[in-house]
C-alpha positions in Angstrom: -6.5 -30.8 -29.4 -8.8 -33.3 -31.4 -12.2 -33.7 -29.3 -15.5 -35.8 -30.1 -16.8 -33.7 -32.9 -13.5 -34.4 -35.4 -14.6 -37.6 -36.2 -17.3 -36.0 -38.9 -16.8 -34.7 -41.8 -17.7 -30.9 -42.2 -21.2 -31.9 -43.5 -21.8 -34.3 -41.3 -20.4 -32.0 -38.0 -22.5 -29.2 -38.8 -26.1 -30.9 -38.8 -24.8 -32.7 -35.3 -23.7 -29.3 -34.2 -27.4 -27.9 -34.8 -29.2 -31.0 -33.1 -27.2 -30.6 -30.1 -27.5 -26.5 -30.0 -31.2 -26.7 -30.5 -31.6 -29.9 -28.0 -28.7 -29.5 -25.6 -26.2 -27.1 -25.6 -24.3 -28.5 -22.7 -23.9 -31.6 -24.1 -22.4 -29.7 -27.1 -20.1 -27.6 -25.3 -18.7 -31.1 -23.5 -18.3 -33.1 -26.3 -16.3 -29.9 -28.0 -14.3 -30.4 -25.0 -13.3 -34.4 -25.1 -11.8 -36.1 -26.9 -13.6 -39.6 -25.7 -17.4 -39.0 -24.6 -18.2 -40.5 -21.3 -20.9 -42.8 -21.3 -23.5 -40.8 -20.0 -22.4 -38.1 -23.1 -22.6 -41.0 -25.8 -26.0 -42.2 -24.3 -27.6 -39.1 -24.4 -26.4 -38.4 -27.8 -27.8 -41.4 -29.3 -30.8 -40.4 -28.0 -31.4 -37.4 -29.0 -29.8 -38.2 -32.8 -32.3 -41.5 -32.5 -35.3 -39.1 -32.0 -34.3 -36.7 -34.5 -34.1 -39.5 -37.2 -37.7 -40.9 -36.7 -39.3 -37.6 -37.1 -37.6 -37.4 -40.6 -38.9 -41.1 -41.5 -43.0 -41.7 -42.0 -45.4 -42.3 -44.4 -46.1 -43.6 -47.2 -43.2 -45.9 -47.5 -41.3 -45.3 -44.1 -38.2 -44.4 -45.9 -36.3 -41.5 -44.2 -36.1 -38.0 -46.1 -33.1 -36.2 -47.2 -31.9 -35.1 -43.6 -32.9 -38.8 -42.1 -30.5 -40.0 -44.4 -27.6 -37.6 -42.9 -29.0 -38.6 -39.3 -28.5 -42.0 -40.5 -25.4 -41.5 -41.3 -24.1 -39.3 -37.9 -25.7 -41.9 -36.2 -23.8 -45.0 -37.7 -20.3 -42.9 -37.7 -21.0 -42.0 -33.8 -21.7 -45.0 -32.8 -18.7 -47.0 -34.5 -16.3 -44.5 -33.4 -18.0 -44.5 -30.0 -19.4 -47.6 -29.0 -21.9 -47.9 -25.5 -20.7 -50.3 -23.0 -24.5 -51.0 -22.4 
């Protein structure tokens, strides 16, 4: 069964994978479960990927570090695979 997390690559999957463990297991455990996130599930997960990238992006030039730059990147891949209705 393909589910939500297939659409990264394995790079990309496991930083997503530790977000969610650390922030919200349950969330994990649903998405490894679906194959199409409702939209509660994509809603929360752009939140909590949105907050994780802005504590990787700061002083002096607000450019994100290494990790920011993967978070970018989840985000962006999320969010075209998964678009929000709101």
């Amino acid at each position: 069964m393909t589910t939500s997390l297939d659409i990264f690559e394995p790079n990309h999957r496991e930083l997503f994978m530790s977000v969610l463990e650390v922030r919200d297991q349950e969330l994990l455990a649903s998405l490894g479960d679906t194959a199409d996130p409702t939209e509660d599930q994509r809603r929360r997960v752009l939140e909590i990927l949105s907050e994780e990238f802005t504590r990787h992006v700061g002083p002096p030039d607000w450019e994100p570090d290494e990790r920011g730059k993967v978070l970018d990147d989840i985000l962006g891949i999320f969010l075209l695979r998964f678009p929000s209705a709101s």
